[in-house]
PABA-747296 format. One line per field, with one value per residue (C-alpha): residue number from 1; residue in one letter; x, y, z. Coordinates in pm, 1 decimal, padded with zeros to 6 digits. Example, Ala and Ser with C-alpha at 12.3 -4.5 7.8 and 13.67 -1.06 7.14 Angstrom:
resi [1|2];
resn [A|S];
px [01230.0|01367.0];
py [-00450.0|-00106.0];
pz [00780.0|00714.0];
//
This chain:
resi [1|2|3|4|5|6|7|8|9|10|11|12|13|14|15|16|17|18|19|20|21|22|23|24|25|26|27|28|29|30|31|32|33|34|35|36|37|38|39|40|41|42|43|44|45|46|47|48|49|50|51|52|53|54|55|56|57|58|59|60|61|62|63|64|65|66|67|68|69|70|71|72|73|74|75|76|77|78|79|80|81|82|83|84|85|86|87|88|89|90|91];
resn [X|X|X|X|X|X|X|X|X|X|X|X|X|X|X|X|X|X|X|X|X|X|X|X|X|X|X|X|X|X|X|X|X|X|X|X|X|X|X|X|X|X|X|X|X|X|X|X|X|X|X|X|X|X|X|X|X|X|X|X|X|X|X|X|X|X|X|X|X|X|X|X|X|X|X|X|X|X|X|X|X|X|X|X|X|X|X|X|X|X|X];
px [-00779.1|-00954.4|-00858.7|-01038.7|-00982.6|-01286.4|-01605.1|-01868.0|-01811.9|-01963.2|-01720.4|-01410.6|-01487.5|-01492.0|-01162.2|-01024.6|-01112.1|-00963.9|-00625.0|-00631.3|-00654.2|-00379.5|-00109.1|-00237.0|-00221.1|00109.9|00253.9|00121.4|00285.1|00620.6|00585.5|00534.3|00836.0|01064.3|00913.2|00895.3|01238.2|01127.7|01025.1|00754.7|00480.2|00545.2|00536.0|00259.0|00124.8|00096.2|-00061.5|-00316.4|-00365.7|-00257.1|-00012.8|-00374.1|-00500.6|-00180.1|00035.7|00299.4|00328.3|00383.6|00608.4|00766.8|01116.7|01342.1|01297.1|00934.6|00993.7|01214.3|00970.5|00697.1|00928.1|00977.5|00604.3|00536.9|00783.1|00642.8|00261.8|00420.0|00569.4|00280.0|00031.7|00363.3|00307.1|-00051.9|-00065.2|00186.9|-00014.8|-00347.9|-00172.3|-00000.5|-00387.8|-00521.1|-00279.0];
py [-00441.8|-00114.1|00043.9|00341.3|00476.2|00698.9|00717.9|00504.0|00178.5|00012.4|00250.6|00180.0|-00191.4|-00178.3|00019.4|-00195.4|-00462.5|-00341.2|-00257.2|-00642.5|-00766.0|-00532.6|-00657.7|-01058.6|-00972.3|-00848.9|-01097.0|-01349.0|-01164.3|-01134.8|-01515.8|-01533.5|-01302.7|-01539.7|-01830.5|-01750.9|-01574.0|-01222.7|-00874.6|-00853.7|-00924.1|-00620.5|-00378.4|-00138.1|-00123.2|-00530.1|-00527.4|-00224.4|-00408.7|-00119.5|-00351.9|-00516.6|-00189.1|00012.8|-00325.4|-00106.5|00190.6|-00092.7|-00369.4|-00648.8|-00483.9|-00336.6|00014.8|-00090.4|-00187.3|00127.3|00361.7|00171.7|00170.9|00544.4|00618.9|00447.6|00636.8|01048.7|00876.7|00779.1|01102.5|01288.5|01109.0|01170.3|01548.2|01563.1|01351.5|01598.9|01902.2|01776.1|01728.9|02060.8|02211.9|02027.1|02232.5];
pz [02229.1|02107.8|01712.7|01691.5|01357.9|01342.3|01598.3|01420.6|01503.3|01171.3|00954.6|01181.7|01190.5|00775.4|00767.0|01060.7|00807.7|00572.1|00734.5|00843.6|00489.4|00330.8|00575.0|00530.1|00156.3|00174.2|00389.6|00133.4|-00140.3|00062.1|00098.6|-00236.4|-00349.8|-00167.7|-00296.9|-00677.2|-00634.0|-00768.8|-00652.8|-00899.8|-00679.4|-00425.7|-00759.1|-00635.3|-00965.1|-00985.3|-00664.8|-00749.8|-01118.2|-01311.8|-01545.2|-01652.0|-01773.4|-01867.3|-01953.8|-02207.8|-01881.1|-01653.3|-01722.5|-01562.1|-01563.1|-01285.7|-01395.7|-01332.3|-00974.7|-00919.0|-01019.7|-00803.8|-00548.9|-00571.5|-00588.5|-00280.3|-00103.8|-00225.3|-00116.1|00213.5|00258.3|00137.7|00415.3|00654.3|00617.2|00613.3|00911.4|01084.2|00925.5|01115.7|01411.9|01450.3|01323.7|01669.6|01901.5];
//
């Protein structure tokens, strides 16, 4: 099996590690969403640990959740069209 993310192999190994961890972490915290019965733990900002440093911005509520929910879907489609940017640049 060969993921080549980038050429150096100590840098792709890190950000191969990397990659790894994110999905165990959020299979754990899928696990844990169905466990405790709540969507909390999949709000991006809970999982980056903005609530612990903005705690009034971001609250355990739905509207919360919504608007995480909505700002993981522009940075998905922002790295969408930058990914489909580079590749029409390499033509």
């Amino acid at each position: 099996m060969e993921n080549k993310i980038i050429k150096n192999k100590y840098l792709n190994a890190f950000l191969l590690l990397l990659l790894y961890s994110a999905v165990f972490h959020f299979i754990v915290l899928v696990l844990r969403c169905f466990l405790e019965k709540t969507v909390y733990p999949l709000n991006f900002f809970n999982i980056l640990n903005l609530n612990f440093l903005f705690p009034s911005i971001f609250k355990d509520t739905l509207s919360g959740d919504v608007i995480s929910v909505i700002v993981v879907i522009v940075i998905y489609l922002f790295l969408l069209k930058k990914q489909r940017l580079l590749i029409e640049e390499k033509k």
